[in-house]
N, C-alpha and C positions, 0 to 999 in steps of 0.2 A: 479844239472846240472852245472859241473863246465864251466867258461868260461875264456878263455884268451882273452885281449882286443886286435885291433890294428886300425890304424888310422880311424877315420870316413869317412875321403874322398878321403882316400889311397887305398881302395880294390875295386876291381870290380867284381861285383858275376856274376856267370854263369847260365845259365842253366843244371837243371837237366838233364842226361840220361833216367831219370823214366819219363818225361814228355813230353811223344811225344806229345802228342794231343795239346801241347800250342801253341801257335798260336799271331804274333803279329804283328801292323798295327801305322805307324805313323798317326797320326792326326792333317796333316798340312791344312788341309783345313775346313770351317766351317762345311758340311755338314757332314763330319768326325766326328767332335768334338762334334756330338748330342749326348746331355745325359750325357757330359761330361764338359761343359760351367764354371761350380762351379772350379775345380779343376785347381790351378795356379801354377805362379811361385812366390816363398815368396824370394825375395832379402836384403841382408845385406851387410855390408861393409866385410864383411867377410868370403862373400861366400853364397849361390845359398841353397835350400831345393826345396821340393813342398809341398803343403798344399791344403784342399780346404776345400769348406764355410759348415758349417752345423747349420749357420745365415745371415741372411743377409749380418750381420756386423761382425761376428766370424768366423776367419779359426782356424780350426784343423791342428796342424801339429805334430814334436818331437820335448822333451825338448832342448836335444840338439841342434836343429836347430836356436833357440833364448840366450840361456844360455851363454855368454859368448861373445858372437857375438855384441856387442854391443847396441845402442838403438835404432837405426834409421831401420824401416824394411819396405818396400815398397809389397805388394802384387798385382801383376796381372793376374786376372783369364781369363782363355782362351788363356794366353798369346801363340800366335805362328808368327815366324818370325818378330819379332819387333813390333808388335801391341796385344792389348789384347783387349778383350772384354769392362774391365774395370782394371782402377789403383786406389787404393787407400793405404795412408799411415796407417801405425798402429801407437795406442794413447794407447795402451794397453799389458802389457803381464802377462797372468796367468802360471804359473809352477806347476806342479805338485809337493807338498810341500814333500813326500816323494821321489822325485828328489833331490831338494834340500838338502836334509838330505843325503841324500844318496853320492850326492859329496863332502861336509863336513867335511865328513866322509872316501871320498877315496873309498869307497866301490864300485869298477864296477858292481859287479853282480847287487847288490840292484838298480844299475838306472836304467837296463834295464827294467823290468816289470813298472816302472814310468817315463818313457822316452813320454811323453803324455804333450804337452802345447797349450794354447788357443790366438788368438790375436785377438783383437777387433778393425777395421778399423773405421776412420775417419768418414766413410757414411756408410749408408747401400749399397747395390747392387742389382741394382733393375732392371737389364736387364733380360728381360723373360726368356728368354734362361738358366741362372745362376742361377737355382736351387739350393738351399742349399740340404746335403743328411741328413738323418735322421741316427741314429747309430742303428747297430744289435748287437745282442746276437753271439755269437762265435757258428758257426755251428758245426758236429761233425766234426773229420777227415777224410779225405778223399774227400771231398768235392772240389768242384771245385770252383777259385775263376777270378777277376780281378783286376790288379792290372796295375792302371796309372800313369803316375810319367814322370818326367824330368830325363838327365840325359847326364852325360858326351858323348858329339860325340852326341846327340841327344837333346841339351837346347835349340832348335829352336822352338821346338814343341811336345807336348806329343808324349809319345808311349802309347798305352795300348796292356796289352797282356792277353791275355784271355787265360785260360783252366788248368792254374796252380793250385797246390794241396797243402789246409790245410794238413800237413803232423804230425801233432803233437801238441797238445794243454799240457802244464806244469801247474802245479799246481799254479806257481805263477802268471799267466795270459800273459807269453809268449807265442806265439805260432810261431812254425814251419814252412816254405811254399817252394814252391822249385819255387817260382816267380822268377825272375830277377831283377835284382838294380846294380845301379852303383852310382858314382860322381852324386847329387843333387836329390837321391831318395828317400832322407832320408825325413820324414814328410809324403811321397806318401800313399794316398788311398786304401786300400786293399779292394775290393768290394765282396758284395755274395749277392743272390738274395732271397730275403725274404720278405714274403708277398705281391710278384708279382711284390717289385719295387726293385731298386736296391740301397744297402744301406752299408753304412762302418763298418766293422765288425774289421779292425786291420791298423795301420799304421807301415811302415818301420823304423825302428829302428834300424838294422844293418844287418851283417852276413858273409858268408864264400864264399868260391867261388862255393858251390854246395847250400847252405841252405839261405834265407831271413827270418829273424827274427824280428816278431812284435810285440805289444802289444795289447793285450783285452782291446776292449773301452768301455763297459755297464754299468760299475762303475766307473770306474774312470770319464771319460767325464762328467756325472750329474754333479759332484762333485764340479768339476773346472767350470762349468755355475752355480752354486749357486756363487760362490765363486764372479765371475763375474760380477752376477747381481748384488750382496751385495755392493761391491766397485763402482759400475757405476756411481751412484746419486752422490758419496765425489770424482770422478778423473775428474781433467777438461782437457776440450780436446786441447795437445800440438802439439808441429809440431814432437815431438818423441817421442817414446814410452817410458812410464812408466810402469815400471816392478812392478807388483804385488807379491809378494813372502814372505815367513816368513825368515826376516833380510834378510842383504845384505852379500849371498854368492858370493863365484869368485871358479874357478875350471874350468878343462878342460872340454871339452866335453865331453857325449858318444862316446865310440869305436865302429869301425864295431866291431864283434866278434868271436872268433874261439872256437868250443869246443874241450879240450883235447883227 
């Protein structure tokens, strides 16, 4: 699967032609945002992601959205029109250690199937509403998904858009969607409904102006919450984040991505 890189927060992906049936709805108001409370904005000196919690005190987001970006990263979920649910700082960042290698190394392709990081906030979040989600198995294709996120012209407040299509699952645990993303979608939620609740199956990781490109979270994720738990008891808690990672890499970020 070859890929060409270009900037991560330089592309705006569209909409598929193949996806009439999608459908999408801002979530500026609470009663909107039901079911969706967990899912925030992850702020850095460096620029805007979304992420959301699948711990109290852990969001899920993309490597790139931490890597590089410096230490200091502020998470608020629910965040819409200047207030959130709740704010908390992160004391913590996990990378997916084949991330790491992988920009090292220079290698774009190799980051994107490990474009997957963890960060662990200051407190927990314990407002009823702010459900942590639980992670899925990749459904087949074809499948219909949702998919909530922030986003340039839209950082006020979620969008979610419902009815977009798994379009292609790769061997290396990318997969395919004809979702929508723009500026600050990167890290967003890809949801699918499995065993009656609704749960995260892939996060935003790049893509084209017709395709949204994620990664398979059922292995990887365990991995990085061991990882987590292991270091929690020896990290004491600072007013910025400390990076968990094997050695201290530097490199740019993930690119959105085009295929040849």
């Amino acid at each position: 699967m070859p890929f060409r890189f270009l900037c991560l927060f330089g592309l705006i992906i569209g909409l598929s032609t193949a996806a009439v049936a999608q459908t999408k709805d801002r979530l500026d108001r609470r009663d909107k945002l039901l079911g969706f409370e967990a899912v925030g904005l992850l702020e850095s000196r460096n620029g805007n992601c979304t992420g959301a919690l699948i711990t109290r005190d852990v969001v899920l987001t993309a490597a790139h959205c931490v890597h590089g970006k410096g230490e200091q990263f502020k998470f608020r979920t629910g965040f819409s029109h200047g207030s959130a649910i709740a704010t908390r700082n992160a004391v913590d960042v996990v990378i997916a250690p084949a991330y790491l290698d992988a920009v090292a190394r220079g290698d774009r392709r190799a980051q994107t199937p490990n474009d997957v990081a963890l960060v662990r906030l200051a407190s927990p979040i314990y407002d009823p509403g702010a459900n942590p989600y639980d992670v899925a198995n990749a459904p087949k294709a074809g499948t219909r998904l949702t998919l909530v996120s922030y986003g340039r012209g839209r950082m006020e407040a979620l969008t979610m858009e419902r009815g977009c299509k798994l379009n292609r699952r790769y061997q290396n645990g990318v997969v395919a969607m004809d979702c929508s993303a723009t500026f600050g979608s990167s890290g967003a939620p890809v949801f699918v409904q499995s065993g009656g609740q609704r749960r995260i199956f892939s996060i935003v990781s790049g893509g084209t102006d017709e395709v949204t490109y994620g990664v398979e979270l059922s292995e990887i994720v365990p991995e990085l919450m061991r990882t987590l738990r292991n270091k929690r008891a020896l990290a004491p808690v600072s007013r910025s984040a400390r990076r968990i990672s094997v050695g201290d890499r530097s490199g740019d970020s993930i690119r959105f991505i085009r295929p040849d």
